[in-house]
N, C-alpha and C positions, 0 to 999 in steps of 0.2 A: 504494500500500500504506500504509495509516494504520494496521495492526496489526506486528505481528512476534513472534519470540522475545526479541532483545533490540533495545536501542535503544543507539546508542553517540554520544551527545555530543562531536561535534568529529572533524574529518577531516584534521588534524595528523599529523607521523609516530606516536603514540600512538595515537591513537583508530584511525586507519588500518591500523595495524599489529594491534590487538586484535581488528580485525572483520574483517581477513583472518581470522585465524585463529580466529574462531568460524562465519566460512562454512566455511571448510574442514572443520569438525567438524560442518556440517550444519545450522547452526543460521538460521534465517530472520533474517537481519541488518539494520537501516534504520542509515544513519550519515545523522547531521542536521547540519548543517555551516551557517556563517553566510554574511555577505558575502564578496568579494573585501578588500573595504575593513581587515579585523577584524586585528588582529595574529594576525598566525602567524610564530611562531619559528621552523619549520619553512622558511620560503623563504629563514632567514637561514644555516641551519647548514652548519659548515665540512666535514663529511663523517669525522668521525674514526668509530673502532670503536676505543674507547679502555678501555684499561685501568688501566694502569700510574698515573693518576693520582684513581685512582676509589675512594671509600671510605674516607679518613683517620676513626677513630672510629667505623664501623660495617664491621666486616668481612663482614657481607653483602653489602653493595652492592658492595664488593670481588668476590664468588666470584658474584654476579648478575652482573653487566659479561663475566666473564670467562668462564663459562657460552656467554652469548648469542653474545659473539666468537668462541665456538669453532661454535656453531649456524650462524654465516654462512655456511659455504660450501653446505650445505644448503639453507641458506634464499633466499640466492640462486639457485638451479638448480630450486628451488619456483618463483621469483620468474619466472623466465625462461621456464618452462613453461607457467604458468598467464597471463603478463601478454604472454608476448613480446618482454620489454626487460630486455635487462643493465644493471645495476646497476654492473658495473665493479666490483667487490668482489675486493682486495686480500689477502694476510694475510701478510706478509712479516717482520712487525715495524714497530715507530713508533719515534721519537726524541724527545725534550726537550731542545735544543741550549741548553748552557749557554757565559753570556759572562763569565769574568772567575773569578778564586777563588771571591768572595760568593756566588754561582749556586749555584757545584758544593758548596761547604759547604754551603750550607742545602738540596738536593738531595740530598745525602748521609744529612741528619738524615733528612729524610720519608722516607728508603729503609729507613732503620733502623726507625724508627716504624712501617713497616708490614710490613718484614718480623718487626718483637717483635710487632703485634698480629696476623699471620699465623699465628703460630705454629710448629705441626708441618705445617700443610699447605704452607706455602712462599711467597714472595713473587718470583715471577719478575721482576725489575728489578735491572737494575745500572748501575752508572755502569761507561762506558768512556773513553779516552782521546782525545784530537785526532787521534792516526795511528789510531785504531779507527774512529774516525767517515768520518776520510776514505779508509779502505779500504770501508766499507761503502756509502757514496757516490763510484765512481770515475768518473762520469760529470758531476760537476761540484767545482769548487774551493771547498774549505771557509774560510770567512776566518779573519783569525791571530787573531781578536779570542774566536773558539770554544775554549774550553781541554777541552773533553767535551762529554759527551754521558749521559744516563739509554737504556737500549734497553731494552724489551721484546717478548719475540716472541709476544706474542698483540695486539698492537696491526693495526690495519689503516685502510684507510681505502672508501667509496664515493663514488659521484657520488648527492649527496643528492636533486637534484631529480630524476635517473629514478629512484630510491626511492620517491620519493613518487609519482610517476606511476603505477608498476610497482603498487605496494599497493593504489591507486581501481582500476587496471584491469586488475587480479586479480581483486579483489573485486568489480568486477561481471561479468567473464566465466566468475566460480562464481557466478551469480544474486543477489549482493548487491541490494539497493536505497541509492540516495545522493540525496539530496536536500541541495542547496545553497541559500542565503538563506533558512535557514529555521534561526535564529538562536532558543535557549527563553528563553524569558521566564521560564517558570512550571512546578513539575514537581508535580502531584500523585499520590496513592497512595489508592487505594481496592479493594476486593475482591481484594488481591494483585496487582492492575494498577499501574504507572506511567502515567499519562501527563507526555506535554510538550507544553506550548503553545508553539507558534512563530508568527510572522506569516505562514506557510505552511500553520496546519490543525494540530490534535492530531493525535497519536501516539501508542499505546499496547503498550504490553508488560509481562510477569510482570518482565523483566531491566533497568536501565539502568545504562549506564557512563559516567561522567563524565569524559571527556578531553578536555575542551576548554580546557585552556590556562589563561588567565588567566580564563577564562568561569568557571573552577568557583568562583571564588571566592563567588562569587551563587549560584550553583545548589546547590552542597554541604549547604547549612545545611536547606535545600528535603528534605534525605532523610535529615536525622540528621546531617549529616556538619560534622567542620571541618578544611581543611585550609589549613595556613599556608602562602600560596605570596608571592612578590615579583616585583617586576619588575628586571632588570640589564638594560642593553644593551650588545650587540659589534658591532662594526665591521668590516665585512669588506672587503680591495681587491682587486682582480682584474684580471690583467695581458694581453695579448694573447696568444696562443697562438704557443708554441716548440717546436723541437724536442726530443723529452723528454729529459730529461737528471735528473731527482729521481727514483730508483726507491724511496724509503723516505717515507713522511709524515713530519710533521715538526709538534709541536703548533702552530707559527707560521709553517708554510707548508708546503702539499703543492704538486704537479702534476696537475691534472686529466687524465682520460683524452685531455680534450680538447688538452691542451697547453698551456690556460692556469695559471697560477700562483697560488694563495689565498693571499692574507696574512691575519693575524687572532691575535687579536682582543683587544677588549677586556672590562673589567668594569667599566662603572659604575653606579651607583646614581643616578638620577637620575630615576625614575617612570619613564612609559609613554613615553618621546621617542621615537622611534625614528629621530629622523638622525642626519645624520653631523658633525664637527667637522672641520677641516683640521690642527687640532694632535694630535689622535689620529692621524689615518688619517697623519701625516708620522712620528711615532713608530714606529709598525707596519710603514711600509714601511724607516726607517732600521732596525730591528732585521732584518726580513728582507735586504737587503746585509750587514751585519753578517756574518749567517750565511753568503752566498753573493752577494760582492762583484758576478760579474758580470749579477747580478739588476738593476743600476745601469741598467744602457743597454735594460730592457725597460720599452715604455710599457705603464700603467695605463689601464684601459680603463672601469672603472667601478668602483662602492663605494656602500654601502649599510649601512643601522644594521639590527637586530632587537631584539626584547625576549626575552630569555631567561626560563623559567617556573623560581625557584629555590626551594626550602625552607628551612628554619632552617637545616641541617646538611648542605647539596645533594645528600643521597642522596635516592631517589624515594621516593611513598608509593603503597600500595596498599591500600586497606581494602575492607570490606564494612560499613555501615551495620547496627549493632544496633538498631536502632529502626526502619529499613526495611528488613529483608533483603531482596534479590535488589538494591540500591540499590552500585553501588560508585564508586571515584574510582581513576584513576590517571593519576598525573603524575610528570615530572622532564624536566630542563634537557637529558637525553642521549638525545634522541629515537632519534637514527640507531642509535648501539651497542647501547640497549635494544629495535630491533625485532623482530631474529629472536628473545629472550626472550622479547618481549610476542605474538608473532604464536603460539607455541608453547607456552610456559608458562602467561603470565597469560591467555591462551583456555581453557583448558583448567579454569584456577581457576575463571572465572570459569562456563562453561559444563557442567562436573559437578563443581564442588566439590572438586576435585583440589588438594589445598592443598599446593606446595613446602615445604622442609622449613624448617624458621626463617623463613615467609614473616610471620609475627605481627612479626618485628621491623621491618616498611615501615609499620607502622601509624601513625598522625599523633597516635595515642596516646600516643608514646614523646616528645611534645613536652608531655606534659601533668604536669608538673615543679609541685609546690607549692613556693612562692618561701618564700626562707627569712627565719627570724621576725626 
């Protein structure tokens, strides 16, 4: 198939997620995806469905995050039906496990901060106390070094990599089409067509979506578009598989279904590297015992860098090209949390123009600031 409805750039939880959800809505879908080789953030992600730390400064991305987390248990049972793989999806509540006064002070501000810029509609987030935490974890021993904790109960977590599995093999058993190593060079527009040239054969469509990652930053300019994205990398460690004993995630370590243990992660700036260092990955793991001493006597089993996709102000953007309509871009760093929104919502935007309600504030426009004199 070298034609389609639309064409979706990048087969990341993003792109994956979007052209789930414009199959489901009927729409003849091609997702063009590169190498094996290419960065994808995506095989790095820690699995949250996160809220509670989403949005400082743009209160959409706030009630966006929290939307989608509540769309998961849905979109899971979509996932499961159409793909035939669980997903493992959670929704019990998350943690922010603070060490020391300094922590729970400056955790306390941000709570304040977002519940004044919440408003009347509410900021679910509170700090709780050492015996709160460890009532709500009684399957494992909290360490003394924990003085609190932040809870919120629309937090969750999945198994990231059958997400992404679940999403390709969804989407081709509603008749998607996926073509892999077929990485665009080049995107032109003519007669209200797209195409894209890849080393794989043109492509063409009235729609394209640009979710591919660090890819748009080439491709965007190609359809009107500009969008400020950057490279961070996290570090993630990953322990042999135990008996389960964490029933809550935990932004710096969950329980996989499997039984193994996520540590993670970091932020650094440092371009496109994506390995690992042994003085991070020993920090990461001394804050997880920290949290949960007898974590000490479980061996690490392996670890791994990613390159995380960030913006100026790390909330996502979503536009539509005024100089190419049907041309759009969507990205952010929180693939997993934003899928059931992207599989459901931004399908929907993008497939009949169904525009969410304050979706104007994701634009890359809101970055375009006249510096001052």
């Amino acid at each position: 198939m070298n034609s389609a409805d639309v064409i979706v750039v990048g087969g990341g939880m993003f792109g994956s997620a979007i052209a789930y959800g414009l199959r489901r809505r009927g729409l003849e879908t091609l997702i063009l995806d590169g190498h094996d080789d290419v960065l994808r953030a995506a095989r790095g992600n820690f699995g949250l469905v996160w809220v509670q730390s989403k949005g400082m400064g743009m209160q959409r991305y706030t009630d966006w995050s929290r939307e989608s987390a509540r769309l998961y248990a849905g979109f899971a049972e979509d996932l499961n039906d159409s793909a035939g793989i669980s997903i493992s999806h959670q929704n019990k509540g998350g943690m922010q496990m603070l060490l020391g006064d300094a922590e729970l002070e400056t955790r306390q501000r941000e709570i304040d901060r977002m519940r004044q810029q919440a408003g009347p509609d509410g900021y679910d987030c509170d700090i709780i106390d050492r015996a709160a935490v460890q009532d709500m974890l009684p399957d494992i021993r909290v360490g003394n070094d924990v003085v609190g904790a932040s809870f919120c109960p629309d937090d969750g977590h999945v198994n990231p990599l059958r997400l992404l599995r679940a999403l390709h093999r969804g989407f081709l058993r509603l008749g998607g089409q996926y073509r892999s190593c077929c990485e665009v060079v080049n995107i032109s527009h003519e007669y209200h067509r797209f195409t894209a040239e890849t080393s794989g054969g043109n492509f063409t469509a009235p729609k394209i979506v640009l979710a591919a990652g660090h890819g748009i930053s080439t491709l965007a300019p190609m359809v009107g578009l500009r969008v400020p994205i950057r490279p961070q990398r996290g570090q993630v460690l990953i322990t042999e598989r135990i008996e389960a004993r964490l029933n809550l995630p935990i932004t710096d370590v969950r329980q996989t279904d499997e039984g193994g243990f996520q540590f993670g992660t970091t932020e650094e700036d440092i371009g496109f590297n994506d390995g690992t260092t042994l003085i991070d990955t020993s920090r990461i793991a001394r804050r997880a015992v920290q949290f949960f001493p007898q974590l000490a006597s479980v061996r690490l089993v392996r670890n791994w860098g990613c390159v995380r996709v960030l913006t100026p102000d790390k909330c996502a953007i979503y536009d539509e090209s005024e100089s190419h309509p049907g041309a759009f871009v969507a990205t952010s760093h929180s693939g997993v949390t934003l899928a059931a929104a992207n599989a459901y919502r931004a399908a929907e935007w993008i497939a009949d123009g169904v525009t969410p309600p304050d979706f104007g504030t994701f634009s890359a426009r809101r970055f375009d600031v006249p510096a001052a004199a």
